[in-house]
N, C-alpha and C positions, 0 to 999 in steps of 0.2 A: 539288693534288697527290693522285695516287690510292694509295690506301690499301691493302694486302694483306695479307689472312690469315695468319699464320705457319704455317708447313708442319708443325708440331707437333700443329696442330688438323685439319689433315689426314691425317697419319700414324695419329694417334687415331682416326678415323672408320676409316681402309681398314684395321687392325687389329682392330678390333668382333670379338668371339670371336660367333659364329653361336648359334642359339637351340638346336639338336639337342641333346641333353644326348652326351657320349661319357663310357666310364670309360677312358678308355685315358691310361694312364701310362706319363711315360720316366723311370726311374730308372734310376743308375749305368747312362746309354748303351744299356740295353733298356727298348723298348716291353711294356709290359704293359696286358692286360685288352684286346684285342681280340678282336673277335665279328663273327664271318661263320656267317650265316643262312640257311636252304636255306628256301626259300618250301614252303608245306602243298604249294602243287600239282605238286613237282616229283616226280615217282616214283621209291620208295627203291631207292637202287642204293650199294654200298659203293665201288664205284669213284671215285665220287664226292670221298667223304671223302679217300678214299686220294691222288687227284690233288690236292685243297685242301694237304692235310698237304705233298706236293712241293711246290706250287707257294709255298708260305709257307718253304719250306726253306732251296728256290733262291734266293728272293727276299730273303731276308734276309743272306747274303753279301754277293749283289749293290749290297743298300742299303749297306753297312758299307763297299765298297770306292767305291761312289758318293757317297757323304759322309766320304770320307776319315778313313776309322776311328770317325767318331761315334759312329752310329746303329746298332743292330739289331732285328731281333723276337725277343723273349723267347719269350713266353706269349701262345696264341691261343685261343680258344673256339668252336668250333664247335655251334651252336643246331641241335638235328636236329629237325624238324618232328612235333608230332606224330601227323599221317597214317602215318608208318614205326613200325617192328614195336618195341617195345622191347626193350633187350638190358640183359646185366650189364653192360658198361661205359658207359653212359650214367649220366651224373649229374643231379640234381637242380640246374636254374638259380637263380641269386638273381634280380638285377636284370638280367639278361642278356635281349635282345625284339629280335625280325624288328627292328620298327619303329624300334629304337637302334640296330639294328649300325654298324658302321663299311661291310661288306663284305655285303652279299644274293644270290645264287644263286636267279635265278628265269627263268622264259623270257618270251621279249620277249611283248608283246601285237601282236598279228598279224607273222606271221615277218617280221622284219626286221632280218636281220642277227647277228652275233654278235662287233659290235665292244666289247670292254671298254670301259666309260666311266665318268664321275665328274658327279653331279648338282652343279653347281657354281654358284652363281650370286651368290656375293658380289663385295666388293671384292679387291682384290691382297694377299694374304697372310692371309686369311679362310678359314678351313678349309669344306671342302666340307660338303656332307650324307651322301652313300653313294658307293661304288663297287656297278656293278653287273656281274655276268659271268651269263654267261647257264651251263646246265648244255652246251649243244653246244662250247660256250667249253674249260670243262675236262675234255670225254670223248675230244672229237674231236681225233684226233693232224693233220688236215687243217690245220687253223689254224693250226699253228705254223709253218707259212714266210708266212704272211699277217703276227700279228703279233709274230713271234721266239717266244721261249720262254714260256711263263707265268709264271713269275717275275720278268724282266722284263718281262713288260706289268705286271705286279702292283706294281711299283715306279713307272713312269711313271702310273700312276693311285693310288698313294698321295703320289704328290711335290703331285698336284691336291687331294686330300680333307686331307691333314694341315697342307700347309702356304701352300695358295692361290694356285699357282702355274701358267700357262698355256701351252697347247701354242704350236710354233714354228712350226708349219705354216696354212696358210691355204686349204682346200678352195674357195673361192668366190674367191680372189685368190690362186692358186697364182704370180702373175706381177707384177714390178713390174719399173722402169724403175731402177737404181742411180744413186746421186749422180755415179758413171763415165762414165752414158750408156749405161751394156750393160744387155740385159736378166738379171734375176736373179731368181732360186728364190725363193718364200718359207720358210727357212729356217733354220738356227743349230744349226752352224755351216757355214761356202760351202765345205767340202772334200770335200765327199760327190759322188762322179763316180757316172756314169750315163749314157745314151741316151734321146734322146727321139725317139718316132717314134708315126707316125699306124697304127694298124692298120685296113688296108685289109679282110681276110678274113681269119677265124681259124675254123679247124675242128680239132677235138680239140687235142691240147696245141700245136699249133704254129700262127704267125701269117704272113699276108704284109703286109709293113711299108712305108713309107718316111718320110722325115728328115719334120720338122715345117718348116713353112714362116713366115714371119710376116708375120702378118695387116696386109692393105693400109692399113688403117682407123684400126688401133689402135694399130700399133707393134711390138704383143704377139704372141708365138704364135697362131697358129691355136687353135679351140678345136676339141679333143678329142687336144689335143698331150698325151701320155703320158710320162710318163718313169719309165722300168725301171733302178732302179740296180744297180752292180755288185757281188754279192756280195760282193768282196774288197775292203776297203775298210782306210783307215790312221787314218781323221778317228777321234777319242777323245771329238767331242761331235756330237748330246748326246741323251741321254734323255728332253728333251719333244718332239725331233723325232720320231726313228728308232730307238727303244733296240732295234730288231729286226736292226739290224746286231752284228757279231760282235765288229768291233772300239769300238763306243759303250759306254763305262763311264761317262761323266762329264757332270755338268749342263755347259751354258753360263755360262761367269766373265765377268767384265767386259773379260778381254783377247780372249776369243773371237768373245762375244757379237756379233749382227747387229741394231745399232740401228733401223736402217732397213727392215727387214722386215717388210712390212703384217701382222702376225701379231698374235694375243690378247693373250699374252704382252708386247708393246710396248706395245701399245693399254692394257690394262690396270694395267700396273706404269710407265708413265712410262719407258720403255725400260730399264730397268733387267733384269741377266741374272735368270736364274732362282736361280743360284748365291748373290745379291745377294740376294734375296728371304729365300732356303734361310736365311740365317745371320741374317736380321733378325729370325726368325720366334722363338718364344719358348722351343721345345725347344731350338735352337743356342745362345741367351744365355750359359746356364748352363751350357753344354757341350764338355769338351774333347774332342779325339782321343785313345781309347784306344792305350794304348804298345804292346800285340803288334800283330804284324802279318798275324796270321792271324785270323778271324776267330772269333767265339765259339762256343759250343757251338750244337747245334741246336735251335732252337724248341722248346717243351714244348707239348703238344696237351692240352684237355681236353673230353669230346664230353658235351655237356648237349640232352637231349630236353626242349623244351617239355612244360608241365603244362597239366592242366585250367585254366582260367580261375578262378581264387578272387578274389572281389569282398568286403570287408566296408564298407557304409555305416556313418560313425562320427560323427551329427548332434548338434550342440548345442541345450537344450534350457532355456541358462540366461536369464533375467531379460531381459534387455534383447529376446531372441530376440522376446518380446511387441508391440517397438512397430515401424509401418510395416511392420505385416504381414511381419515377415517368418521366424515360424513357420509361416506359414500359406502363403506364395511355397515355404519352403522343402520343406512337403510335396506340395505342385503337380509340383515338380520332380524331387523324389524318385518318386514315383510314376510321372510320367513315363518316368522311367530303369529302373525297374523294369518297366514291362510295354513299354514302344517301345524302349529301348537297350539294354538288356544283353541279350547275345547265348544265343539257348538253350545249356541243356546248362550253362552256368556254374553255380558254386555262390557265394551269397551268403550274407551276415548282415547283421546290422544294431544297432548298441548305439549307446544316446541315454546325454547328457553334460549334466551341470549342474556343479557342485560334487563330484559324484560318478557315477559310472559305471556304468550297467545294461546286459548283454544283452538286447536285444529277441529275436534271430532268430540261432542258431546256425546252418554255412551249410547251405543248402539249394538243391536242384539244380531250375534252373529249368526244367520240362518242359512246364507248362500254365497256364491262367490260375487256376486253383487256387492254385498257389503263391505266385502273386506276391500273389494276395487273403490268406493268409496269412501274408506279409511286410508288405502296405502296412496291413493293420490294427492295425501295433503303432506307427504313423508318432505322436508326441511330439503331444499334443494342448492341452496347458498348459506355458505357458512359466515355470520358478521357479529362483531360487539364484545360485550364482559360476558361474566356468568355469575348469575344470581338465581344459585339451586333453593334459596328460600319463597323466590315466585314463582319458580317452576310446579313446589308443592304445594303451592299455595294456588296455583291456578288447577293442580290437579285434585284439588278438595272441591274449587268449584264446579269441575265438569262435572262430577260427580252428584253433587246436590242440587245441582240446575237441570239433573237428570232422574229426581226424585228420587235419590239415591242415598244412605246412609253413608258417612265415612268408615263406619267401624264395620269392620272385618275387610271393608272390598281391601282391594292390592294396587300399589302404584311399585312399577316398575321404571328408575331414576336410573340415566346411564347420564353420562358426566365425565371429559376429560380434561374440565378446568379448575384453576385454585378458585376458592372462593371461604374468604373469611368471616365470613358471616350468618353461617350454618348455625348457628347457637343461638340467634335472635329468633327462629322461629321453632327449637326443639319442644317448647312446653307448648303450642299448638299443636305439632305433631302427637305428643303424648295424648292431648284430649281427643283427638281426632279419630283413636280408635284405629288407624287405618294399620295394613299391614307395609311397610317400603321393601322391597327387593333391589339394593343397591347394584350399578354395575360400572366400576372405574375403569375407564378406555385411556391406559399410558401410564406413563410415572408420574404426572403433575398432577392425577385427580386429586378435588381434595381431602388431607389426609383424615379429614371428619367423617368421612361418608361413612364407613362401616359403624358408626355410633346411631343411624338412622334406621339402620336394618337391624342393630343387635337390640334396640329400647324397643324395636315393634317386633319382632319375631319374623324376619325378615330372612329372604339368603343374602350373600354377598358373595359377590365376582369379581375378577380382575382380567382385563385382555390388555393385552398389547403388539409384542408380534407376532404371534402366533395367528393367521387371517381368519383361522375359525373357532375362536377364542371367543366373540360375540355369540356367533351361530350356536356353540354348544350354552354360552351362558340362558341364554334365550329360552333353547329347547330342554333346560332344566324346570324352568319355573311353568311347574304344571299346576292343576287342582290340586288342593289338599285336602278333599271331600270324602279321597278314599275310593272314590269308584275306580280304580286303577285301570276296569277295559277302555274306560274312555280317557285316556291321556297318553302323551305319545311320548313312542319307543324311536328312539334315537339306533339307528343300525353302521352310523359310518359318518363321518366330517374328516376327507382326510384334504393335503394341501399338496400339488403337485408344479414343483418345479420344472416346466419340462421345455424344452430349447425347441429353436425354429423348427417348423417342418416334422416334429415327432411325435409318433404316435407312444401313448401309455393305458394301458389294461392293467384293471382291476375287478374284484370278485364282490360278490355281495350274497352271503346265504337269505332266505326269507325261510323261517323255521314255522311250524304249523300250528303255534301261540299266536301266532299274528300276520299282517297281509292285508290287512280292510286302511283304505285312505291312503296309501304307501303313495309317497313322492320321490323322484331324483333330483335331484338340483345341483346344474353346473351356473357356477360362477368364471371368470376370466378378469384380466386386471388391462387387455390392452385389443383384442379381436376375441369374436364367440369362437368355439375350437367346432371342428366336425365330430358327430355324439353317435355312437355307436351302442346300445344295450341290447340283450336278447336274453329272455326270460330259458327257465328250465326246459322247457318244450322245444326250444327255438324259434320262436316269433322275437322278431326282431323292431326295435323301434329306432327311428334315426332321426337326423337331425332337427328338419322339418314338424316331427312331433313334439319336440320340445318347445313349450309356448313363453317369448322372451317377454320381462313386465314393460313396461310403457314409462318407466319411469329413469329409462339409459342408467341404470346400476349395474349392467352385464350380468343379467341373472336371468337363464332360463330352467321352465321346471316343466317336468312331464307326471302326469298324475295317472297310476294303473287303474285301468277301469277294472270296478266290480272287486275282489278278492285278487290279490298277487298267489303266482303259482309258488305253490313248497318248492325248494331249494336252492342250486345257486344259479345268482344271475353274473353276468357277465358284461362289463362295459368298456370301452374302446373310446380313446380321446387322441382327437389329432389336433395340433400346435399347427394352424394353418399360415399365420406369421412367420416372418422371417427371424424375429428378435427373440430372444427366452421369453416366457410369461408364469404367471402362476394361477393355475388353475387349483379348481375347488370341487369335492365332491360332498354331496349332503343325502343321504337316505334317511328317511322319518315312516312311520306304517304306526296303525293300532292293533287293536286284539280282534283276533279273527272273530271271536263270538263275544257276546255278555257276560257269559256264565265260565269261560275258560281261561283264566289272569294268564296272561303272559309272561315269559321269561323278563325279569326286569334287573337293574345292574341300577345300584345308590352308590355314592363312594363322602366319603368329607372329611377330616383334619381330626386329630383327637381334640383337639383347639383353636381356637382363632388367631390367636398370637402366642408364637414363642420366642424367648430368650435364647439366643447361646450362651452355654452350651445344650446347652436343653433339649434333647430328644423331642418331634411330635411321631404320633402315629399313623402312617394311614391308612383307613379305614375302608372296605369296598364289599356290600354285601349281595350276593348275585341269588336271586332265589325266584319259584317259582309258586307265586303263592305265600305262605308261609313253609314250604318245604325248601330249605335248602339245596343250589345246585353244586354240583362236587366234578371233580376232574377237569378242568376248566386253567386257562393262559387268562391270569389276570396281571395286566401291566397299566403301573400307575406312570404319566408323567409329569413332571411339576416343572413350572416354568418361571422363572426370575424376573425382575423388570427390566434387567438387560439384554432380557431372549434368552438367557442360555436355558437349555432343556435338562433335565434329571430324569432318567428310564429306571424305577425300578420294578421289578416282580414280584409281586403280593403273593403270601405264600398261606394255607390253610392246612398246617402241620401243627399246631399246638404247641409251636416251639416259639423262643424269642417274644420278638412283639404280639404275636397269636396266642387267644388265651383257652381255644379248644380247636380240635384236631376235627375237620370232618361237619365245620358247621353252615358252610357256605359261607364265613366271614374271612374274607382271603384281607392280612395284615402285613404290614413290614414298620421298621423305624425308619424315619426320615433326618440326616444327620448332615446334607450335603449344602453348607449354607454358604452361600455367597453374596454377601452384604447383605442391609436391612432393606424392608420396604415390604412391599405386596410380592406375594407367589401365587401363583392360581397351580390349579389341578385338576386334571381329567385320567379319566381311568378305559380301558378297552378289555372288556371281557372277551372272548373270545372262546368257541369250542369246536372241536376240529378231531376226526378221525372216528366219529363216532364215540368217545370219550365218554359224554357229561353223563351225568347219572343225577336223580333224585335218591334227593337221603329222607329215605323213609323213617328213620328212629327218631323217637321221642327228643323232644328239647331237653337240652341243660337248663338248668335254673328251675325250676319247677316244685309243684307241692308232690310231697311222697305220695303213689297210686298206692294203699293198704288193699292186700287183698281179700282182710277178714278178718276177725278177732275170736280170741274165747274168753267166752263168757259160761260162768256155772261149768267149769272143763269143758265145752263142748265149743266145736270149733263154727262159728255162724259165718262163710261168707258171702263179700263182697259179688256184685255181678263183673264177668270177667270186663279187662281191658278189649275192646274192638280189636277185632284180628284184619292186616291189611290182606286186600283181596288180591290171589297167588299171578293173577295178570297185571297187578302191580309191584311183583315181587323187586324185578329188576328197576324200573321205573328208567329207563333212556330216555335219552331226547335228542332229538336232532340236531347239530350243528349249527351253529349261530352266532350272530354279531354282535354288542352291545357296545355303547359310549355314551358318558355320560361326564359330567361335570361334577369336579368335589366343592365347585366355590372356591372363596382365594382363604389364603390369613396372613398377617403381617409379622415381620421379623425383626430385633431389634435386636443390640449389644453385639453383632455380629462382624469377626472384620470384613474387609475386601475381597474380590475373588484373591486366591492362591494356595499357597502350601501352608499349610496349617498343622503343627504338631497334635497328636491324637490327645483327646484332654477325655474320650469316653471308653469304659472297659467291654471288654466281651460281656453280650447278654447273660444274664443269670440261665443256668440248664434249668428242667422244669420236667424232664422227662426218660431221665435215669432211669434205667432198667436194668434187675441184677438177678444172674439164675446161677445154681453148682454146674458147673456140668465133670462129673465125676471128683476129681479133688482142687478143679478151678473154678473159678468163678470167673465167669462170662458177665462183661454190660455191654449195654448198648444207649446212645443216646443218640441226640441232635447236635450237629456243629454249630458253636455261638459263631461270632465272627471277630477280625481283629476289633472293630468298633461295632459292639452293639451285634447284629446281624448281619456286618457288611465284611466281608472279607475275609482271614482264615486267624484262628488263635495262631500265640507263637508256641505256645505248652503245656498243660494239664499237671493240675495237681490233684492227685487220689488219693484220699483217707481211708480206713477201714479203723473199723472198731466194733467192740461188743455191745457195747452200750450205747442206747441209741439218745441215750441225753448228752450224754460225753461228748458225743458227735456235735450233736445239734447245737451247745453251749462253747465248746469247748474244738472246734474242729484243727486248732495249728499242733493241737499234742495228739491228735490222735497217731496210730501207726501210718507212716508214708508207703502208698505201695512206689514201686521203682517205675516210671514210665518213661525211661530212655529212651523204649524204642519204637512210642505212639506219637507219628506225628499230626498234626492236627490238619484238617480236611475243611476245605471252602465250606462255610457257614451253609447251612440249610443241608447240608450231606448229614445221611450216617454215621455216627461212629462208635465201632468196634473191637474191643479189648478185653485181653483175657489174660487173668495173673492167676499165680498160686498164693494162699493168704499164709504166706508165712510172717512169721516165726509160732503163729497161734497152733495148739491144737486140734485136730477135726475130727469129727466122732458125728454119729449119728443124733441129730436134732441140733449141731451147732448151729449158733443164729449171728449173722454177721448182719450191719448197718455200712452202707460207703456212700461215700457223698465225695464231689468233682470242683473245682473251681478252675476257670482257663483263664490266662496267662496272656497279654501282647504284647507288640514290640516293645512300644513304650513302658511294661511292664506296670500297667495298669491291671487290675485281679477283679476277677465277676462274683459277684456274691457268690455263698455257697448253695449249691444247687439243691435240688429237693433229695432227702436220704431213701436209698435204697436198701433190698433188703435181699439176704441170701441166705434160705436155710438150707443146711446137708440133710436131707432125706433120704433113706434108703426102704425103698417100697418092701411093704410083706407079702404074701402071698394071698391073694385077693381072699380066701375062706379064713384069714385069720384076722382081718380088718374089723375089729371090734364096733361094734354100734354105740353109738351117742343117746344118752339119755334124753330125754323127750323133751325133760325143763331145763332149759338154760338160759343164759341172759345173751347170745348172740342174737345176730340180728340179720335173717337175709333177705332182701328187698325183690321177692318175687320176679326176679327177671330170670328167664328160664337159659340155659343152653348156653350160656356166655364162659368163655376161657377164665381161668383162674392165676389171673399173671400175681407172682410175689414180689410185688414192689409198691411201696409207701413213697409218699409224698413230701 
């Protein structure tokens, strides 16, 4: 008998609240504490603000009568960059950062468009990362018959970021075959009327047309079949389609809703409407409809100008700090951070922590290497006493204020690897204090309060232990969150080398031509300096001599490239001049070669901070360049226990499994491999290699529909076209390159010990079934789940087939079994391939078949059932007998031209 998951353990996992810290609260029915951010490089224009203020105005109505009196927006924050002029009305931010908002205002990286969109890439009702609107977005009055008003776009892209919910439409499957046999829109809801037609010649606003024809081959429309809907319109849903009609006010409910619509939305939520999603989500729980029927007062604005960068280092210095070095890791890293990471122009300090609490370094403004040789010389050189993390922050409020200095917003960075039970007497100072903590626990005994310091301010959190460059990467995470991303540094290597007496070890390092300005090497050693060998792409070579050792005996020398590092790979050479083993240490850090040209950059973090077992987390790693996704790319996450042991796995961006699109630059995996409770940290290595990587030039998922026109009075009025990207960017490569970054830690609980553990998780749900005729068989193709989850191989497959696609979907253990005796199942992330005849049914020209998959493991555990596919028998006419399509119909095709027409639903 096979065995299944209860849908409880599933529900848990596609709810996982996302790793982004937000402050945004719904009390009594308004949204409170949202922050939209205007990036450093957008140039200060008041119009600006002015349009944000409307567009948040409108949109909030709008939401109130789209969730049926819920919801509104209270109170919003707008972050003004500091690049613009300052004024009186600007205020002093707390915890308010580019890098948290909800909402960013930046322009695209290389012109591409100025469709509103939502960075989304969790499960079904997982709150997004950001919305992003470009500044052409809210100036230009041109866009609003593209995508309706701003306010509502500004609502179909908060329905994506608040409450995990996916669009209706389907740019690459604008067309599917209905359970009727007609062909239909992909859509939600079918009442939205329209024209479709082929534009033959268009010169200035007007086009020469005719009907769309259907394709001999496929069934389908012809491609570059268009469809122009009709301004006037009666349909009431829905807002993840088309909220740019006049008459859409309302999401799709379950009486509306379009099961059968190869769309995200289906795919993603299990068909479920978005309405369904809307009220599962955790704001609706507790939530009634307000009794008036007007909606509430107006938004309340408050405009806060980013500060200077305020940093206070707040190091422990107690007792235990003495053994496994790691006083002595912790000043390697500090140092590091002070002359390779922290960004000029910041103002720092620095106060050391035992039992009691000293100012080292009130803050001081980092200009030259002066400064920082004046900071790193007060770095804690003897380890003695308790640890009392409540004075340490409390002496790090004072350097601060005795520095004229506000506590709200600057940054205190708290590394700590002692217990201390008395974190809680000083939390509600903390809270007034505004400040942001960056926790960093060094061992298993840190204490286990700390991550409560970082998560109430908005904070990251780390965990090192033995891993030696566990500090080093935590360190070189915690950059600005200004947003000016050329100035904050690009981590290229931290690796840890084991190497025995007398031996030499070579290693590679590419420098890709995003970056090279500031570029440092830094060798560490635990027992004799090694002999250093580097020689850049040209062959100039630099040796031991040029590397400059600090004055502080930490065995840390670092050599700094003058001027610009040369494109490609460098090469470095480490000799073990001791007779004993030692472990050396390599560290490359560089910025962006120019201002104006964002660098390749590589984020990674947890779907969570803490999970339970059995409990699936995800993890998450997005490598991009710009906002343009990088593609073809070795992403390897590894997670680390607090008893050392290492977990390798490879982040995969196939839209299969943990991954929720194919091709986005979000490379994902499940994380299931737990070995008792406590802190794991994580660090991720992108890597690109063979000339591979590529930019993905196509538009974002998540986004408001581009309409390319309507008619109005019959006549077809449109749209100015979408931006065409320039044919020298068609390919978009890039060069070869390194990336390592830090995910931060998160804690584990309910887990046993290490060992053997019976499998208690089933194969991932498929999500990406594909089903074609090919003469009287029917061909699929999918993704391999694994035995658990994504990891390993199913033990067997079961296939349904049936006519009806609710039978299916309701009803799948009685549909017809096809026979798969002899498909065996293939290591998770492979293809796989099978091909049956649909007997005992009959087959005739326009049969329409639905099949849907479930895979099988050892422990005979059963993966949900996978998304339904679809297989019609078509037998092509002869292209002059292909009847034309009448001109009025209610499909629906989403302007994207030249894209394949695959027959498969969701």
């Amino acid at each position: 008998m096979v065995l299944c998951l209860t849908v409880i353990l599933f529900l848990t996992l596609h709810l996982l609240p996302g790793m982004r810290s937000s402050m945004v609260n719904l009390i009594n029915n308004g949204y409170d504490g949202i922050v939209i951010a205007i990036n450093p490089s957008v140039p200060e224009d008041a119009k600006l603000i002015q349009n944000i203020k409307e567009m948040v105005t409108e949109a909030s109505t709008y939401l109130f009568h789209a969730t049926k009196r819920r919801v509104y927006f209270r109170n919003v924050s707008i972050l003004i960059p500091m690049t613009w002029k300052s004024k009186s009305e600007y205020l002093m931010p707390k915890q308010e950062s580019y890098d948290q908002a909800e909402v960013i205002v930046a322009n695209p990286y290389l012109k591409h468009g100025n469709d509103p969109y939502t960075l989304q890439y969790g499960r079904c009702g997982e709150k997004g990362q950001y919305i992003h609107f470009t500044p052409d977005f809210l100036l230009n009055n041109n866009n609003l018959p593209i995508y309706g008003s701003r306010g509502r776009a500004f609502v179909h892209e908060w329905a994506h970021l608040r409450w995990g919910i996916f669009d209706e439409y389907n740019g690459d499957q604008p067309f599917y075959i209905s359970r009727r046999n007609t062909i239909e829109a992909t859509r939600c809801s079918t009442h939205i009327t329209g024209t479709n037609v082929i534009f033959k010649k268009c010169q200035g606003g007007s086009c020469i047309t005719r009907p769309c024809r259907r394709d001999s081959q496929t069934g389908l429309y012809e491609a570059k079949c268009t469809f122009i809907p009709e301004k006037s319109q009666t349909a009431k849903e829905s807002i993840m389609f088309m909220q740019s009609l006049h008459s859409v006010t309302e999401f799709c409910t379950e009486k509306t809703h379009n099961t059968e619509a190869p769309n995200l939305q289906n795919r993603m939520c299990n068909g479920k409407s978005t309405w369904d999603v809307i009220m599962n989500s955790t704001d609706f729980q507790n939530t009634s409809p307000m009794t008036e029927m007007n909606p509430p007062t107006h938004p309340t604005f408050s405009l806060l100008k980013s500060k200077q960068r305020v940093v206070c280092l707040v190091l422990d210095k107690s007792g235990s700090m003495s053994s496994e070095d790691r006083l002595f890791r912790m000043n390697q890293a500090a140092e590091l951070y002070l002359i390779q990471v922290i960004e000029k122009d910041s103002l720092v300090g620095m106060v050391t922590f035992d039992s009691v609490a000293e100012i080292q370094n009130n803050l001081t403004k980092i200009t030259d290497d002066n400064v920082y040789k004046n900071i790193t010389a007060n770095l804690p050189q003897k380890a003695s006493g308790g640890t009392s993390i409540c004075r340490g922050l409390k002496a790090g409020f004072q350097a601060i204020i005795q520095s004229h200095q506000s506590t709200s917003g600057s940054e205190i960075i708290l590394l700590t690897d002692g217990e201390d039970n008395e974190i809680h007497l000083c939390i509600e100072e903390v809270k007034q204090s505004g400040v942001i903590i960056h926790t960093i626990a060094l061992g298993p005994s840190a204490a286990k309060e700390l991550e409560t310091l970082s998560d109430m301010t908005g904070g990251n959190q780390f965990y090192a232990n033995k891993d030696i460059n566990g500090l080093t990467n935590a360190f070189s995470r915690i950059s600005s969150r200004s947003g000016s991303i050329t100035q904050q540094t690009v981590q290229l290597e931290s690796k840890a080398l084991g190497i025995t007496g007398k031996k030499w070890v070579n290693g590679t390092v590419p420098i890709d031509s995003t970056i090279g300005n500031d570029t440092f090497f830094v060798v560490t050693w635990t027992i004799q300096k090694p002999e250093i060998l580097l020689q850049d792409p040209k062959g100039k070579k630099y040796k031991t001599s040029d590397f400059k050792e600090d004055k502080l005996n930490i065995h840390s020398a670092r050599l700094r490239i003058p001027g610009i590092a040369e494109t490609g790979t460098w090469t470095y050479s480490l000799l073990n001049n001791h007779a004993n083993s030692q472990m050396l240490t390599v560290t490359v850090t560089t910025r962006a070669r120019s201002p104006t040209t964002p660098p390749v950059t590589a984020t990674a973090h947890m779907s969570q901070n803490t999970a339970h077992y059995p409990s699936p987390v995800i993890v998450y790693a997005q490598v991009s360049q710009g906002f343009l996704p990088v593609l073809g790319i070795n992403v390897t996450a590894i997670i680390e226990t607090e008893d050392g042991h290492e977990v390798t796995l490879e982040l995969w961006d196939n839209g299969a499994g943990a991954d929720t699109v194919k091709n986005d630059g979000i490379y994902s995996r499940y994380f299931t491999d737990y070995r008792g409770n406590g802190r794991y940290s994580l660090k991720v290595h992108a890597q690109a290699r063979n000339n591979m990587a590529r930019l993905s030039l196509r538009q974002p998922q998540n986004k408001a529909l581009y309409i390319p026109g309507y008619i109005e009075n019959g006549k077809i009025i449109l749209n100015p076209p979408r931006p065409e990207v320039k044919d020298d960017l068609a390919k978009a490569e890039i060069e070869d390159f390194n990336r390592l970054t830090s995910g931060g830690s998160f804690t584990v609980s309910g887990a046993p010990p290490p060992g053997n553990h019976p499998s208690v998780l089933p194969p991932n749900k498929i999500i990406d079934l594909e089903a074609k005729f090919k003469e009287y068989h029917i061909q699929l193709s999918w993704t391999a789940p694994g035995n658990v989850l994504d990891k390993g191989k199913a033990n067997s497959y079961i296939i349904r087939i049936s006519k009806s696609f609710v039978d299916l979907q309701e009803d799948f253990d009685n549909a017809t079994l096809v026979n798969t005796s002899s498909l065996k199942p293939k290591e998770a992330g492979s293809v796989e391939n099978f091909e049956f005849k649909p007997e005992p049914f009959r087959i005739e020209n326009g049969t329409n078949f639905y099949i849907a998959v479930r895979a099988i493991n050892e422990a005979n555990l059963i993966s949900e059932v996978s998304n339904i596919a679809q297989a019609i028998k078509f037998i092509p006419m002869p292209e002059d007998s292909v009847p034309a399509l009448g001109t009025k119909i209610s499909a629906i095709s989403l302007a994207i031209f030249g894209l394949a027409m695959i027959l498969s639903i969701f």
